[in-house]
N, C-alpha and C positions, 0 to 999 in steps of 0.2 A: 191602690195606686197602680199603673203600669208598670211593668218591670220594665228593668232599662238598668243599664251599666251606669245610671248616675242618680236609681232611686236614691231616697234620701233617706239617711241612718237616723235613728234615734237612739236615747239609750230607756225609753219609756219600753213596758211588758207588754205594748199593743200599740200596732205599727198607728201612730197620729192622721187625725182626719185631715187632708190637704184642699182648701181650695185655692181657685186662679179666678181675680176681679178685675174685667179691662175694663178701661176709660175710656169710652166711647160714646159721650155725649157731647163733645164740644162741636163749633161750629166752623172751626178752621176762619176765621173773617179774614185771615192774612193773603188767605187763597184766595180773594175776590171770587170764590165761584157760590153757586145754589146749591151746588153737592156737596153733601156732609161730608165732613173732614177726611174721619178715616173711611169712606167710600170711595177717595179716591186712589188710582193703581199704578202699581211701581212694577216694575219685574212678570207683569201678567195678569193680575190679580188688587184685590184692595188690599191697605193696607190692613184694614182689619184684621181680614182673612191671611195674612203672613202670619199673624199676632196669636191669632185663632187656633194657627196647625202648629204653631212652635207650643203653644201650651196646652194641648192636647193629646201631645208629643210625653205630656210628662203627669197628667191627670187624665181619669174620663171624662169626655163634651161634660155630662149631666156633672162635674164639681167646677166647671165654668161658666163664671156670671161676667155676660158683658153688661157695666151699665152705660143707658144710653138717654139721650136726651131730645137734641136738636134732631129733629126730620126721624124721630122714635121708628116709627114703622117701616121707611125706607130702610133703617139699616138694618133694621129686627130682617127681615125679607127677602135682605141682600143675602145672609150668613144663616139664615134658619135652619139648611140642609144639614149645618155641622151637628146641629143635636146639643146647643150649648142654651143655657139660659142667659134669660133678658131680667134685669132688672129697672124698673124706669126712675132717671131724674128730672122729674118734670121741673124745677128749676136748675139753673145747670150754675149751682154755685160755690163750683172749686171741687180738690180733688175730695177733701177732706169731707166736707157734705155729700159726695160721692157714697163713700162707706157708710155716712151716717144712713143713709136712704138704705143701703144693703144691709142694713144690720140684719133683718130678721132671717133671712136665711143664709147668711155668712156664721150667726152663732151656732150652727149647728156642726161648724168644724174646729178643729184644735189649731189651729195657722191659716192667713190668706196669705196668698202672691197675689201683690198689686201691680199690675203692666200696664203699659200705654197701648193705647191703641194705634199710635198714630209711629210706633215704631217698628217699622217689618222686620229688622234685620235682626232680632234678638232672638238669642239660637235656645233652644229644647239644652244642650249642655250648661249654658249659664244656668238659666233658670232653676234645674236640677241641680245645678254645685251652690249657686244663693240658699236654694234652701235646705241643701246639707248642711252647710256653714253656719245660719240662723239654730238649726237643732242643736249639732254641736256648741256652739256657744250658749247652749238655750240663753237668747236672749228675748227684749219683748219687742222688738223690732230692731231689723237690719236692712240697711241702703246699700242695694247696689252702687258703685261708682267707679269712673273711668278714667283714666290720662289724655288729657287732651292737648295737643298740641297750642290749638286756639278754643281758652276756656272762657270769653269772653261771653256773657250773660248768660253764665251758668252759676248755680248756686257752688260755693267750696265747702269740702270737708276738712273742718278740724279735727285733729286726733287729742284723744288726753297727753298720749306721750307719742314719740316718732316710732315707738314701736308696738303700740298698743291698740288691737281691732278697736276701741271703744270710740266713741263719738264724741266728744267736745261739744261741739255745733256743725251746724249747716248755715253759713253765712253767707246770705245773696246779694249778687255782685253791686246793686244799688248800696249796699250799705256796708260793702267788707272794704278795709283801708289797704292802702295805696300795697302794703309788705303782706296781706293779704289776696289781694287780686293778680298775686303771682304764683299762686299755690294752680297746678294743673290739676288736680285733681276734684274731679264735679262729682256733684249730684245727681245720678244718670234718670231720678225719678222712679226707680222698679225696689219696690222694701216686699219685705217678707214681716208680715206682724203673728205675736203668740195673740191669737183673737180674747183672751177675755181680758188680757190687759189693752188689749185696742179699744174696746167697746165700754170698759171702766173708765177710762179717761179720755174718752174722744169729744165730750162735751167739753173740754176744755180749750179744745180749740177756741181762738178769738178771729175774729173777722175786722180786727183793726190792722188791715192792710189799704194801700191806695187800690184796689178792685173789690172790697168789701167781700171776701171770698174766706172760705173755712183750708188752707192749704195743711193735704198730707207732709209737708216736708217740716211745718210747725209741730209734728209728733215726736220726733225729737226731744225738741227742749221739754215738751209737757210730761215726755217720759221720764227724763235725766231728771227732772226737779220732783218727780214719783217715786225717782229711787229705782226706776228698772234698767234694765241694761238694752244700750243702744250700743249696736258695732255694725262697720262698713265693710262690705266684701267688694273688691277691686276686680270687674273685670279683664281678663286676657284681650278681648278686643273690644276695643274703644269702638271703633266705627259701627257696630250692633245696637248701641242705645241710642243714636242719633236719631231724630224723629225728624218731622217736615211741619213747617208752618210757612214757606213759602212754596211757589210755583220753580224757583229756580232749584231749591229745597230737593222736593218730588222730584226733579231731572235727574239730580245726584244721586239720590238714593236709586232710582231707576239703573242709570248706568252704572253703581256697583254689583247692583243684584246681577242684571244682565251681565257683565264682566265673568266673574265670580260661576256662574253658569258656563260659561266659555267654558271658563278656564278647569271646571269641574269635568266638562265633555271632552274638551283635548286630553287631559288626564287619563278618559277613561278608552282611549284609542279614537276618535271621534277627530275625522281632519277639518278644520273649518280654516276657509282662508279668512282674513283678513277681519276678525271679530268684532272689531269697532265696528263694522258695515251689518252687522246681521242684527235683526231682535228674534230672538230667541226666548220665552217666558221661562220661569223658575220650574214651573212642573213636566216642562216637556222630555219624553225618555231618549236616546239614541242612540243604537246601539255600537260596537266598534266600528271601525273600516267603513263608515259611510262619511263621504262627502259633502259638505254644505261649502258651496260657493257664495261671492260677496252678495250682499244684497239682498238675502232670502227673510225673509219673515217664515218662524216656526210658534204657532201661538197656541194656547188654552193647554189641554191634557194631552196634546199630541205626542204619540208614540211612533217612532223610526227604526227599523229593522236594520241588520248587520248590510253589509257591501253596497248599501244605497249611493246616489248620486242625486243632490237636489240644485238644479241648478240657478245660476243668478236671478232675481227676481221674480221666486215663486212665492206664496205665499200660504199655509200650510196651517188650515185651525180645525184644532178639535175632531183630529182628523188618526188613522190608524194604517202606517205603510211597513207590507210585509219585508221581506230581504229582498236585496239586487233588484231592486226598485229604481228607475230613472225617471225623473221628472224633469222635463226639457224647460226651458228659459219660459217667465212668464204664468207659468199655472197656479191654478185659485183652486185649494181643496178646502171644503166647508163639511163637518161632520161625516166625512166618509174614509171608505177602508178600500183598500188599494191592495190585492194578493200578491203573492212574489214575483219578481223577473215582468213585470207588468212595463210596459214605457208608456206615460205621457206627453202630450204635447207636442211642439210647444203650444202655448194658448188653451191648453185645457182648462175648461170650467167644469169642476165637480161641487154639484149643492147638494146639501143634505141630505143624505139616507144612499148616496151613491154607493155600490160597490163591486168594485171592479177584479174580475177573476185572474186568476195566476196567467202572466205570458199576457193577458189582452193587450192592447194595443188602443191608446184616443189620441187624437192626433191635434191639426191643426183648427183651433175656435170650432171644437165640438163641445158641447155642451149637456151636463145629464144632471138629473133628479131622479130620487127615488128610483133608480133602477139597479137593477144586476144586470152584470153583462160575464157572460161566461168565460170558461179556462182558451186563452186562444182567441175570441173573438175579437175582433176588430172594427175601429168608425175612426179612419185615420180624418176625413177634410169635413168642417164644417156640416155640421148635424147639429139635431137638438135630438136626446133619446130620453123623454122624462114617463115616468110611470109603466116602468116597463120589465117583462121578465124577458133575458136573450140569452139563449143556452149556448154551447161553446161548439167554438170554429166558427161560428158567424161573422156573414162580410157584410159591415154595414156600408153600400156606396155615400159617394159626397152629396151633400144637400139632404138627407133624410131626415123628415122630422116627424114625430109621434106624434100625433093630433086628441094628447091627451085629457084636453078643456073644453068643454061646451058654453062656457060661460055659468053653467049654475054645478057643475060638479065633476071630477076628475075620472078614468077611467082607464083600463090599465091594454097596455098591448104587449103581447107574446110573441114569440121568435123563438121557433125549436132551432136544436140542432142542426147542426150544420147549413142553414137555411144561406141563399145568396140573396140580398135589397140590394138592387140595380141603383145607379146615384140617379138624385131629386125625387125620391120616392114619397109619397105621403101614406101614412098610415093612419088612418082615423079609427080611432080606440071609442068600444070596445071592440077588438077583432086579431087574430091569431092567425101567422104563418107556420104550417107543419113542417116537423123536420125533413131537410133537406131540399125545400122548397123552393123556386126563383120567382122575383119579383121584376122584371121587365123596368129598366130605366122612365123616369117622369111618371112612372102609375099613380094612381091616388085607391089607394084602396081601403073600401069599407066593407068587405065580407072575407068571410075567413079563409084563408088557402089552403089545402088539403096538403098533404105528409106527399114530396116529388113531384108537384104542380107547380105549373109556368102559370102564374097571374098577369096580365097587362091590362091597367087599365087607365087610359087613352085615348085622346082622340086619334082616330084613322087618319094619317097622313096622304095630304091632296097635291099631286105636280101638274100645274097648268101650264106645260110649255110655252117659250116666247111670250109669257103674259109679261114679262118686266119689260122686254125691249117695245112691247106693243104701248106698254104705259109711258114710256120715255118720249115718247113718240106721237102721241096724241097732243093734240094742238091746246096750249095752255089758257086757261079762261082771263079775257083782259079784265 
C-alpha cells in the first residue's frame, strides 16, 4: 500500500492485500444526457476521475478496478492514463452484481473498498480511516454513513444499541416507518468488505426488489443472518458521499468543489476578488501574492507563479505562467508557458505549444501558435506569429503575420536576435531574418535576410501630381 499518515493498521503478521472497486457502469438516465454518468465534470474534471485520484491517494492504480458498463469504452478511454483496471458489466444489474462479475480478480486480495463513482468529493482520509476501522473491528463488512440534515431517500442505519459500531439493518426510506424516517443518519453507499466472506455469501443476494437488481446494501442482513459482523463508520463530512443523479445535482457539487478551491488558494496567500465570479478547476496551482480578479477562468493542470496579476475575463487552460506575470483583461491562453515579468494583452490569443520569454511583451489581438518568442521581445498590436522561432529583443511591428500554411503543410519562420519587423510585414515560411536585421514596413518576404540587412520588399511607390484634381475635373459620362 502507499504510505500515508492514514495507512491502515492491522493486527495480522503481513500487512493485508487492499483493493478499491468503483461503480462506474451506470447510465445516469436522471441526466437526460448520452454521456455516461460518471463522465460527466464538476470542479474541472469527471467525476470519475475525482473518485479515481482520491483512491489512488490510498492504494496503487494497478489494486484499482473500475467496473464499468454503459458506453464501456468511452469511459475505459476517458481514465486509462491513470494506470487503473477495467473490469466489464456487461449487464448493468445493481451494485451487488457489480462484485459478482469482479469476483475473479477481486479474490486475489484480503478486503475491497467499494466507491461510487459518481461521488467526487470523497476524500483519500475517509477512505483510509473506513478502512482502518473495518480492520480494527475485523469485521466482514463496514458502511460508511453520514448525518444529514435532509436524509430524505436515503437508506437508514440501525445500530443494535445507541452505542454500538454494529449494524442492526439498513432500512430504505420506501419501507422505514414514520419514527424511523427521522433517523439522520444514511447509507452513504461506500462499505469496506473482508473479501472471502463477501464472495461466500454473495450469492445470496435476492433480486426481489421493484428494479429486479442484486443491491450491495442487501449484504448486510445476508451477513448479520451468517453470523459475521457488520459495523458502520460515520463520516466527519457529510457533504463528501453526496453523489449526482440530476443536472441541478452536478451544479451543486460543481460550486462546492470550486468554493472549497477558493477557499484553499485564499488560505494559501492567493488574493481572489469576489470568488463566486471565477472558475477555477480543482487541479490548478497558484502560488502566493498573485492576483486573480472577477471573472477569470483558470482551467485544467494550470500552474501560477508568485506576484502574478490575472486580470478580469481572461481565461487560462492547461497552461504554465512564470512569477510577476500580468495578463491584461480578456486573454485566452491554451497549453502554453508564459516566463516571468512577461505582460499580455489585453486580447491576447496564445494556442498551443506557445511560449513566451521572461519580460516579452503581446499585446493588443496578437495571436500565436507554436512559437517561442524570446527574453524581451515584443508583437504589442495585432499580429498572428505561428510556427515560429523569435530570439530575444525583437520588435515585432503591427499587422505582422507568419505565412506559416501552404494549404497542404506547415513551415516554420526564424527571427534572430535583436532583429526589427517593420508593421504589416509578411513573412512567408520557410525563411529566416539574421540577427539584427530590419525588415522595411508592408514588405512581404520569401527569402532569407542576412545577419544587419535592410530587407524591403514592395512595390516602388508612384506620385502623379495633379492627377486627382485632373480626375475631379473631367466631364462625367451621362
Amino acid at each position: 500500500m502507499k504510505k500515508s499518515t492514514n495507512a491502515p493498521s492491522s493486527n495480522a503478521n503481513s500487512t493485508p492485500r487492499i483493493a478499491i472497486a468503483i461503480m462506474a457502469a451506470g447510465k445516469g438516465t436522471r441526466l437526460k444526457s448520452r454521456l455516461p454518468k460518471v463522465l460527466h465534470e464538476v470542479g474541472g474534471k469527471s467525476l470519475l476521475a475525482h473518485v479515481i485520484a482520491a483512491a489512488t491517494s490510498v492504494v496503487p492504480a494497478n489494486d484499482v478496478f473500475a467496473v464499468i458498463g454503459h458506453e464501456a469504452e468511452r469511459v475505459r478511454s476517458s481514465v486509462a492514463g491513470t494506470g487503473i483496471n477495467f473490469v466489464l458489466q456487461p449487464e448493468q444489474r445493481g451494485t451487488g452484481h457489480a462484485l459478482m462479475v469482479a469476483k475473479q480478480p477481486l479474490s486475489a486480495y484480503d478486503h475491497v473498498i467499494v466507491l461510487s463513482g459518481d461521488a467526487p468529493q470523497i476524500t483519500p482520509q475517509t477512505i483510509a480511516r473506513l478502512l482502518n476501522f473495518h480492520l480494527d473491528q475485523q469485521a466482514a463488512m463496514t458502511l460508511l454513513s453520514a448525518d444529514l440534515d435532509h436524509p430524505a431517500g436515503y437508506g437508514r442505519v440501525l445500530h443494535k444499541s445507541s452505542r454500538s459500531a454494529e449494524v442492526q439493518a439498513v432500512v430504505e426510506e420506501k419501507s422505514a416507518t414514520p419514527a424511523q424516517k427521522k433517523i439522520r443518519e444514511i447509507n452513504a453507499g461506500f462499505y469496506v468488505f473482508a473479501v472471502p466472506q463477501l464472495f461466500a455469501h454473495i450469492e445470496k443476494l435476492s433480486t426481489a426488489n421493484p428494479h429486479g437488481e442484486y443491491y450491495l446494501t442487501d449484504m448486510a442482513e445476508v451477513l448479520r443472518k451468517a453470523k459475521q459482523r457488520v459495523v458502520v463508520c460515520k463520516t466527519e463530512i457529510p457533504g463528501e458521499v453526496l453523489g449526482a443523479n440530476t443536472r441541478a445535482e452536478l451544479s451543486f457539487l460543481d460550486h462546492q468543489i470550486r468554493m472549497r478551491k477558493c477557499q484553499q488558494l485564499l488560505s494559501d496567500g492567493v488574493t481572489i476578488f469576489y470568488p463566486t465570479t471565477c472558475v477555477i478547476d480543482n487541479d490548478v496551482e497558484i502560488a502566493a501574492d498573485t492576483v486573480i480578479e472577477p471573472f477569470v477562468q483558470i482551467l485544467g493542470k494550470s500552474r501560477i507563479g508568485t506576484g502574478c496579476r490575472i486580470r478580469s475575463y481572461s481565461v487560462i487552460h492547461d497552461s504554465e505562467i512564470s512569477d510577476n506575470v500580468l495578463i491584461r483583461p480578456g486573454c485566452v491562453l491554451e497549453e502554453s508557458r508564459v516566463g516571468p515579468s512577461a505582460v499580455l494583452g489585453p486580447y491576447s490569443h496564445l494556442r498551443p505549444g506557445s511560449d513566451i520569454g521572461e519580460g516579452a511583451h503581446l499585446g493588443n489581438f496578437v495571436e500565436t501558435k507554436k512559437i517561442k518568442l524570446g527574453k524581451g521581445s515584443k508583437a504589442n498590436h495585432l499580429t498572428y506569429l505561428g510556427n515560429a522561432e523569435i530570439g530575444a529583443g525583437v520588435n515585432i511591428g503591427a499587422g505582422t503575420i507568419t505565412c506559416n500554411y501552404d494549404g497542404f503543410s506547415k513551415y516554420n519562420t526564424i527571427i534572430e536576435d535583436g532583429a526589427f519587423i517593420g508593421s504589416d510585414t509578411t513573412l512567408v515560411a520557410p525563411v529566416r531574418v539574421g540577427k539584427g536585421a530590419y525588415v522595411g514596413a508592408a514588405s512581404c518576404i520569401t527569402e532569407d535576410v542576412p545577419e544587419d540587412a535592410l530587407a524591403i520588399g514592395r512595390g516602388r511607390q508612384i506620385v502623379k501630381e495633379g492627377w486627382a484634381h485632373q480626375k475631379r475635373a473631367a466631364p462625367k459620362p451621362k
